[in-house]
C-alpha positions as CSV (number, residue, x, y, z in Angstrom):
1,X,0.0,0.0,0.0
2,X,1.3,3.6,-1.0
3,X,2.0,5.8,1.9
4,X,-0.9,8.5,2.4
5,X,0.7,11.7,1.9
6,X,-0.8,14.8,3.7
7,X,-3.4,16.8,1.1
8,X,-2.4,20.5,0.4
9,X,-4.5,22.7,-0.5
10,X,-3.9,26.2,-2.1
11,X,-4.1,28.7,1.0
12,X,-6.5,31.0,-0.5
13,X,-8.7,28.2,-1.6
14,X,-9.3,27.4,2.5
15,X,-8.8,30.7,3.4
16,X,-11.7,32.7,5.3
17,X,-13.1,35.3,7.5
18,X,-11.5,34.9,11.0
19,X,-13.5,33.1,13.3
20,X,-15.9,31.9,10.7
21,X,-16.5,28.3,10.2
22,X,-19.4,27.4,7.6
23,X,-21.9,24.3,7.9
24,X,-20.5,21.2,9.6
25,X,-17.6,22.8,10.2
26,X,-16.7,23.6,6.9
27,X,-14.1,26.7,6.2
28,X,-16.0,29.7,4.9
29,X,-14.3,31.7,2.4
30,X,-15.5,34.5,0.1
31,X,-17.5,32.5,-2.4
32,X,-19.7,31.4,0.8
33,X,-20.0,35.2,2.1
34,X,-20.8,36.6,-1.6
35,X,-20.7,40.4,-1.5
36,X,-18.3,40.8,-4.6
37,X,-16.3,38.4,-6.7
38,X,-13.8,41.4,-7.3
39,X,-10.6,42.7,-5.6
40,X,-10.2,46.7,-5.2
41,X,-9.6,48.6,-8.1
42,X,-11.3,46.4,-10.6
43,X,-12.4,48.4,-13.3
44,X,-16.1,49.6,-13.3
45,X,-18.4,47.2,-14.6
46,X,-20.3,48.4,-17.9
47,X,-23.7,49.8,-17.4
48,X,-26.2,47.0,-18.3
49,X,-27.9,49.2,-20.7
50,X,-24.8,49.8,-22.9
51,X,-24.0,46.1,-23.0
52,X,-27.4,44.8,-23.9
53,X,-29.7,45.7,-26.4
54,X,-32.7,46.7,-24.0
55,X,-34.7,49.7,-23.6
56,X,-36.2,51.0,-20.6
57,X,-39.7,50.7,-20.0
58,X,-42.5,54.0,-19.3
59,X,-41.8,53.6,-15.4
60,X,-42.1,56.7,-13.5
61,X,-39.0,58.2,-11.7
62,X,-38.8,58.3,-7.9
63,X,-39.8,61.7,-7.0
64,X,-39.5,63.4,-3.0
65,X,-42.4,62.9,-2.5
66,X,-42.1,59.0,-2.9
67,X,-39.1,59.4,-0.9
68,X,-41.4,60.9,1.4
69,X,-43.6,58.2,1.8
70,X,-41.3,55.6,1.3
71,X,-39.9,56.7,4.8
72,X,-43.5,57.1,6.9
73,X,-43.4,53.1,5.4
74,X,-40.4,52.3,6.6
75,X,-38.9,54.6,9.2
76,X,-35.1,54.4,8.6
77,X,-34.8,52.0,6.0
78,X,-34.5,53.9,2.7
79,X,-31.0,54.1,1.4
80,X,-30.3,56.7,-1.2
81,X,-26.5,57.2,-0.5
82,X,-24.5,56.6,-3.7
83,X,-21.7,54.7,-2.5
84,X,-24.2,52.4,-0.1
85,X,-25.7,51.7,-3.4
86,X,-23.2,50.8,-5.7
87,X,-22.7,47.0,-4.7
88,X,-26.6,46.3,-4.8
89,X,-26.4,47.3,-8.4
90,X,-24.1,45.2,-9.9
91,X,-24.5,41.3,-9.8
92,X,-21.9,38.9,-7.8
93,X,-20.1,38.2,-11.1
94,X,-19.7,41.9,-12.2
95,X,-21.2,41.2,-15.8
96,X,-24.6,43.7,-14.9
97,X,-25.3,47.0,-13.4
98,X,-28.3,48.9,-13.1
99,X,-28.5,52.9,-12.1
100,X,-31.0,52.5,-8.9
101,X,-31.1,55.5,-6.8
102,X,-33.0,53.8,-3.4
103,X,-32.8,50.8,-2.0
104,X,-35.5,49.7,0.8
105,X,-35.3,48.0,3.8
106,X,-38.7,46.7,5.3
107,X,-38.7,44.3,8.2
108,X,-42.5,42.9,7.7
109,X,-44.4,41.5,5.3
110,X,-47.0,44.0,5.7
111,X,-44.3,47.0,5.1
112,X,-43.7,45.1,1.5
113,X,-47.3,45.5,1.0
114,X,-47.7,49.3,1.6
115,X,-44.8,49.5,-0.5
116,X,-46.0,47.9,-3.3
117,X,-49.3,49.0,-3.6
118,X,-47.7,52.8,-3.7
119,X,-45.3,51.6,-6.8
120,X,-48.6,50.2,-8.5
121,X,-50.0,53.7,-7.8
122,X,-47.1,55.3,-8.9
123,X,-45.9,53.2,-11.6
124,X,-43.2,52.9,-10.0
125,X,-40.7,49.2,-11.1
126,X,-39.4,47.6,-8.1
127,X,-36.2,44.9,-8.1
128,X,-36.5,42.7,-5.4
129,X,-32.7,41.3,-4.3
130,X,-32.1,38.9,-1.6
131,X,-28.2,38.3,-0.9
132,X,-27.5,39.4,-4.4
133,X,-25.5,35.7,-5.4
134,X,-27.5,34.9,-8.3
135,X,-25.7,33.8,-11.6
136,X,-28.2,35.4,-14.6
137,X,-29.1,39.0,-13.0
138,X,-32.4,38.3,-11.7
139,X,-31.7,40.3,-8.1
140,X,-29.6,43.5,-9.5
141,X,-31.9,46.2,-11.6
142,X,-31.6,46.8,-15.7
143,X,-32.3,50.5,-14.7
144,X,-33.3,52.9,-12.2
145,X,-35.2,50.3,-10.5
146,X,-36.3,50.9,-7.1
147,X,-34.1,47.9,-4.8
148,X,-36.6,46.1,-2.4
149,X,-33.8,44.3,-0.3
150,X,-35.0,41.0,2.4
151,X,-32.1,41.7,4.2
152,X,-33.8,43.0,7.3
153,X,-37.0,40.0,6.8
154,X,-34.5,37.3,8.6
155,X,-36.1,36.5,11.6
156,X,-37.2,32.8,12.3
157,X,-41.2,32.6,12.9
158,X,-41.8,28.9,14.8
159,X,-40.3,25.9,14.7
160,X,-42.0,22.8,15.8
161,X,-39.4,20.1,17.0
162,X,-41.7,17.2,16.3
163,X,-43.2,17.9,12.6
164,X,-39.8,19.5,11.7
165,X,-42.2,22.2,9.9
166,X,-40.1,25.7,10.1
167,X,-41.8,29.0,9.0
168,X,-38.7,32.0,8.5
169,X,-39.2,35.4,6.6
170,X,-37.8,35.2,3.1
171,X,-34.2,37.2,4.0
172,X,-33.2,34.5,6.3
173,X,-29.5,33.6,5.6
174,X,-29.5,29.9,4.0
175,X,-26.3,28.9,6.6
176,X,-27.6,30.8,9.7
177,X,-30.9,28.7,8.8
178,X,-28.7,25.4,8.6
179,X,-27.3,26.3,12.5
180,X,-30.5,26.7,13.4
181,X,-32.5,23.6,12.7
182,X,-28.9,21.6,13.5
183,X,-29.0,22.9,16.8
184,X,-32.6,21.0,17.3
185,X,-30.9,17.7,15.6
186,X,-32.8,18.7,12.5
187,X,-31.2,19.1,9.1
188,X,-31.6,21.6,6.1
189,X,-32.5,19.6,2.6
190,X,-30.7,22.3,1.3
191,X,-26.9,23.2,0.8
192,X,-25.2,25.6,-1.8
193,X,-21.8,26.9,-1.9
194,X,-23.6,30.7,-1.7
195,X,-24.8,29.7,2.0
196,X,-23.2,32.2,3.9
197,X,-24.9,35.0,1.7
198,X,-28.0,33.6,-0.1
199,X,-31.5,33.9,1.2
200,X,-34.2,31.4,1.4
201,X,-36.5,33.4,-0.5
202,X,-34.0,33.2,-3.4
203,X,-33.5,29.8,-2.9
204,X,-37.4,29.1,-3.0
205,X,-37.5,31.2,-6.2
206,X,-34.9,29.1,-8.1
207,X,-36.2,26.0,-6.9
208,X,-32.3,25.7,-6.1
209,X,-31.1,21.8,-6.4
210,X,-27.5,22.4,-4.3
211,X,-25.9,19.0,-2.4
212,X,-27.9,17.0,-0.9
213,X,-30.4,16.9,-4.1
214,X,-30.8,12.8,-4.3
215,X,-31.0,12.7,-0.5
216,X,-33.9,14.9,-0.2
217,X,-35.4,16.2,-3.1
218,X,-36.5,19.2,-5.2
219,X,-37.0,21.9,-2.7
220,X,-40.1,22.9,-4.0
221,X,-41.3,19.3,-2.4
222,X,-39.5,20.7,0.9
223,X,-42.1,24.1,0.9
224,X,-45.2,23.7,2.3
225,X,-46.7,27.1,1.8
226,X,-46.0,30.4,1.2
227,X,-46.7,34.3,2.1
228,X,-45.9,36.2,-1.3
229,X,-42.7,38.3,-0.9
230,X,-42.4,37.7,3.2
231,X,-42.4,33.9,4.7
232,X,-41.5,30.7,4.0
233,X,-43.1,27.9,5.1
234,X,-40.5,24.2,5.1
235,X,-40.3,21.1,6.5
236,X,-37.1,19.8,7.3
237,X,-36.2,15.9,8.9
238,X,-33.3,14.5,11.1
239,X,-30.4,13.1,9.7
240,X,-30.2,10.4,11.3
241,X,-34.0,9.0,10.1
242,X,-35.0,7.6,7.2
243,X,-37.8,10.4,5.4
244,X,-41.5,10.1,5.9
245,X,-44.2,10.8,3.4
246,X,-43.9,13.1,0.7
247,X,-42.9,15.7,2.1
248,X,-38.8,15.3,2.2
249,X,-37.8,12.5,-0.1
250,X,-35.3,10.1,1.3
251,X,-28.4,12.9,3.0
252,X,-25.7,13.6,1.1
253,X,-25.7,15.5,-1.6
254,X,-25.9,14.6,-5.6
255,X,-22.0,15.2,-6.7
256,X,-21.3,10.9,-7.4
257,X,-17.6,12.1,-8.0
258,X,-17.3,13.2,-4.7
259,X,-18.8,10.1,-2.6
260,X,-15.9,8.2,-4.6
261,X,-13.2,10.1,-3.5
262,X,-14.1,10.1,0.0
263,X,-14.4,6.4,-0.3
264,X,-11.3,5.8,-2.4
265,X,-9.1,7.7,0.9
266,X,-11.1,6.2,3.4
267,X,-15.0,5.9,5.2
268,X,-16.7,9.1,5.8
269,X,-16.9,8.5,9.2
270,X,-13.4,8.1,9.8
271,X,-12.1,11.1,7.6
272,X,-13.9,13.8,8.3
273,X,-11.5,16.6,8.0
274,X,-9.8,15.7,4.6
275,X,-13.8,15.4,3.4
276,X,-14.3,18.9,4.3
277,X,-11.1,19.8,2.4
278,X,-12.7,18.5,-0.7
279,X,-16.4,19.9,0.2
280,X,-14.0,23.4,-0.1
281,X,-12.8,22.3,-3.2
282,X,-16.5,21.8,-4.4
283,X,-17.9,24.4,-2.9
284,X,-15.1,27.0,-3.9
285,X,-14.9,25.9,-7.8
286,X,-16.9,29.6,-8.9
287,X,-14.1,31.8,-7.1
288,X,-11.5,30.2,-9.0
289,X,-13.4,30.4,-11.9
290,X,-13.9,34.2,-11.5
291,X,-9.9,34.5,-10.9
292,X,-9.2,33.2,-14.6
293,X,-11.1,36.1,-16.2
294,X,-14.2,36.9,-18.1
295,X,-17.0,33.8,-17.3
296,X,-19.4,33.0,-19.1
297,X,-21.9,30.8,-17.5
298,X,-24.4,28.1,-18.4
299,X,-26.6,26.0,-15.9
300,X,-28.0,23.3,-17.7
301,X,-29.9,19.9,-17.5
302,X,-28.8,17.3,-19.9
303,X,-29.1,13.3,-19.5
304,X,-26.6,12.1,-17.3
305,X,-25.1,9.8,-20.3
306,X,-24.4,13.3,-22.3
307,X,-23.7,15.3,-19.6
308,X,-19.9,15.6,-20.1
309,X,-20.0,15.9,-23.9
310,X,-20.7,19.6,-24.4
311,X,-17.5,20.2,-23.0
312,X,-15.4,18.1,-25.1
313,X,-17.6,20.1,-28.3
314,X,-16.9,23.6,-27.2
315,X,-13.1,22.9,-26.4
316,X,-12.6,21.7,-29.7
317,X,-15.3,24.2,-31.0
318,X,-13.8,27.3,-29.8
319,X,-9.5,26.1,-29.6
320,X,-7.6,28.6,-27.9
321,X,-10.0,31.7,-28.3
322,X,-11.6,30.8,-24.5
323,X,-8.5,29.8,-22.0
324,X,-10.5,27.4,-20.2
325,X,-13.7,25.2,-20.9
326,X,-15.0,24.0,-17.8
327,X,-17.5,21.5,-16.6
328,X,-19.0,20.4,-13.0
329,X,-22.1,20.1,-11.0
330,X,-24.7,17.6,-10.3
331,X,-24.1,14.1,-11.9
332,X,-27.4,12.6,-9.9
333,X,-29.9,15.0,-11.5
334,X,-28.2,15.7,-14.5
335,X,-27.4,19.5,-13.9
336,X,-24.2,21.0,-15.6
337,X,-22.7,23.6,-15.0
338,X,-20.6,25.0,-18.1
339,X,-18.0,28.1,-17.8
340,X,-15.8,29.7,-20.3
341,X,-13.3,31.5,-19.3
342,X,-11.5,34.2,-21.1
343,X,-8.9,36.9,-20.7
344,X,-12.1,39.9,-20.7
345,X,-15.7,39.8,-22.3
346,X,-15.7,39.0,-26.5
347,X,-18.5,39.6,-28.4
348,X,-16.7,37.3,-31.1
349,X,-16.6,34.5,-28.4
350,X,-20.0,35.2,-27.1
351,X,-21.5,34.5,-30.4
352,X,-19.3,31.7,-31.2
353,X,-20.9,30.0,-27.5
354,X,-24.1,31.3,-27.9
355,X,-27.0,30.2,-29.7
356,X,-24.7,27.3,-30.3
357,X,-25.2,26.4,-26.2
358,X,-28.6,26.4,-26.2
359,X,-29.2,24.6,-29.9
360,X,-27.0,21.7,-28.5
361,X,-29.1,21.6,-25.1
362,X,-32.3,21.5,-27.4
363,X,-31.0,19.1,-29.6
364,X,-30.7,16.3,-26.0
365,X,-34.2,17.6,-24.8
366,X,-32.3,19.4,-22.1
367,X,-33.6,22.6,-20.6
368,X,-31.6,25.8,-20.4
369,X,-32.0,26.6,-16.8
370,X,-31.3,24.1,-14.1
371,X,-31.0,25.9,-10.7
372,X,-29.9,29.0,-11.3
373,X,-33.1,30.4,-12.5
374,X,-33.7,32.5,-16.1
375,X,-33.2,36.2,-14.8
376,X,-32.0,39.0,-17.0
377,X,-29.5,36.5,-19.1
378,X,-31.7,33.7,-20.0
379,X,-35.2,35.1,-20.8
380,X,-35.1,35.5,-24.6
381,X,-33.5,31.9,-25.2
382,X,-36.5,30.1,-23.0
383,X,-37.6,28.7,-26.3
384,X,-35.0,26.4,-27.0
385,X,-36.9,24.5,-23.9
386,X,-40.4,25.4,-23.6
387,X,-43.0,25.3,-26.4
388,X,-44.8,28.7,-27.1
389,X,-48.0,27.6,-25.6
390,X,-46.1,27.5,-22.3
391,X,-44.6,30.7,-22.8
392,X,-48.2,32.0,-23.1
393,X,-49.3,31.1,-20.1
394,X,-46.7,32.1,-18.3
395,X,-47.1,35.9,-19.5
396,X,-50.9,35.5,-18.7
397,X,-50.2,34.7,-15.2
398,X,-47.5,37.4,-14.6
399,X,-50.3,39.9,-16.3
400,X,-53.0,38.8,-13.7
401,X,-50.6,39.1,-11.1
402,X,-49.3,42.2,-12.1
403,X,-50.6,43.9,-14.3
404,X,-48.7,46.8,-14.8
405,X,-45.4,45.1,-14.8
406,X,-43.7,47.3,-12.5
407,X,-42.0,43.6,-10.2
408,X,-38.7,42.8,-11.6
409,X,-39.4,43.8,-15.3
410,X,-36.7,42.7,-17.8
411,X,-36.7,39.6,-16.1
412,X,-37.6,35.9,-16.6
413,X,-40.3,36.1,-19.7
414,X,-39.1,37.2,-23.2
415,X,-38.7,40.5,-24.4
416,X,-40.9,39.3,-27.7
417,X,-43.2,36.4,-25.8
């Protein structure tokens, strides 16, 4: 038997915030405290509307007097400071950036409500961002959108240590969430790299797969009701029992790769610090990714037998015009997820990846978003996986629901649907 040698790691890979130690232990490093994927001095990211061909919609401007009454709604929690407002505009991987000029803070649902029903009045379009870690601009406005932030909605409602049935605002921090149902020998169904930042709310609007997909499920089979915009209501199960009913489905996560390389050094049980180590690795592949360059990023389900294969196209597809093709994720559920990296952003090699990306996805009867959700990025190429009558019924609902468009416009439906 070869000697086992000691693993080393790269030390920024492991390195984190002092003191701070994320789920189980884990180290916590920037990726799983998003704020920005940038160091100082990076150059400004390009104004949305200069990159992308969209035009701004016949919103009204926020005058004083919404300002005004924006504050009797929420005493003290209505930012308009420039520089307080320049990271809620621009998305975790510094490819969007929107002009908003306030940002609110309500603690209730009942303050959301006041708030919206004056931007219906006013016709007034409202961005609502959670912990800002999303990968296709959903949570960072196109425009002048007003910024409706959870961040101050993170309070934890009731939890009943017998059902396991936990109902949280929608700002609750996924990891702070984790500590809390572990402390009642309870476990969340849900883990993601993003947990130090990311919001439940965010991950209920994504229907976010993360690691411990085959274990537990879908999280949408995890929620058990909701508040619009406020609560969440989830059931969560002990780790050490088998699942019951239909609410959480049978705990590890849905990465096969990684079950075999625990096993090949040794049992879980007995190595649990060099399995952490390579739950860093894991969890810490995006901040590498975002060291190499420009990124461009594709979340996408393909059968498991042809999961691999796009990669092995686009490196011979695109040769040395990208400096890195890259693919990892979910080999249980058959979620990919594809970066290209490149020295900065290329029109020449955006067009070369793109519709090529989503024709190839098509052509498996894949779709084109997995977990990460359709945002700013993905709503015109929706098409490739859902039929037109689908499409249709989705703008129907969002027109019942709001009929002015003034919630997240730009986002999720096509420009043309």
């Amino acid at each position: 038997m070869l000697p086992r040698r000691p693993l080393a790691w790269p030390a920024w890979l492991l390195r984190g915030a002092p003191g701070a130690a994320g789920s189980w232990g884990r180290p916590v490093g920037p990726l799983a405290r998003r704020g920005c994927c940038s160091a100082p001095g990076t150059p400004e990211v390009p104004l949305t509307r200069e990159r992308y061909p969209v035009r701004r919609l016949p919103f009204s401007t926020v005058s004083k007097q919404d300002l005004a009454a924006f504050e009797r709604i929420v005493p003290g929690g209505v930012v308009t400071d420039p520089e307080a407002l320049q990271a809620p505009n621009v998305d975790w991987l510094r490819t969007l950036r929107g002009c908003s000029k306030v940002l609110l803070r309500p603690r209730t649902s009942e303050e959301v409500s006041h708030i919206l029903r004056h931007c219906h009045e006013r016709n007034l379009a409202v961005n609502p961002q959670g912990g800002n870690t999303g990968m296709v601009g959903g949570s960072v406005p196109v425009f002048d959108e007003i910024i409706l932030s959870t961040a101050r909605m993170n309070r934890v409602l009731s939890f009943h240590s017998v059902s396991g049935i936990l109902v949280c605002q929608a700002g609750c921090v996924l990891e702070e969430l984790s500590r809390y149902v572990e402390e009642r020998d309870f476990i969340m169904p849900l883990d993601l790299g993003a947990k130090g930042s990311c919001h439940i709310g965010g991950n209920v609007a994504t229907n976010a797969g993360g690691l411990r997909f085959l274990r537990y499920g879908s999280l949408h089979g995890t929620v058990l009701g909701l508040e619009v915009a406020a609560q969440a209501l989830l059931r969560f199960c002990r780790p050490s029992a088998p699942a019951r009913g239909c609410w959480v489905r049978s705990c590890l996560h849905s990465s096969s790769w990684m079950l075999c390389a625990c096993s090949w050094s040794g049992a879980i049980s007995t190595w649990p610090a060099r399995c952490k180590m390579l739950w860093a690795l894991r969890e810490r592949i995006t901040e590498a990714l975002s060291r190499d360059g420009y990124v461009y990023k594709y979340d996408l389900s393909l059968p498991v037998e042809r999961l691999y294969d796009i990669v092995t196209d686009l490196r011979a597809r695109l040769g040395p015009h990208a400096k890195h093709v890259v693919g990892y994720g979910h080999l249980g559920d058959g979620n990919l997820h594809l970066n290209v990296t490149a020295e900065a952003f290329s029109p020449s090699l955006l067009a070369a990846l793109e519709p090529h990306v989503y024709e190839w996805t098509a052509g498996q009867q894949g779709s084109v978003s997995a977990e990460h959700g359709v945002g700013f990025r993905k709503r015109d190429v929706l098409g490739y996986s859902k039929p037109p009558g689908a499409l249709q019924l989705m703008q129907q609902l969002k027109a019942l629901l709001d009929p002015k468009g003034i919630l997240n416009p730009y986002k999720t439906l096509p420009s043309q649907a």
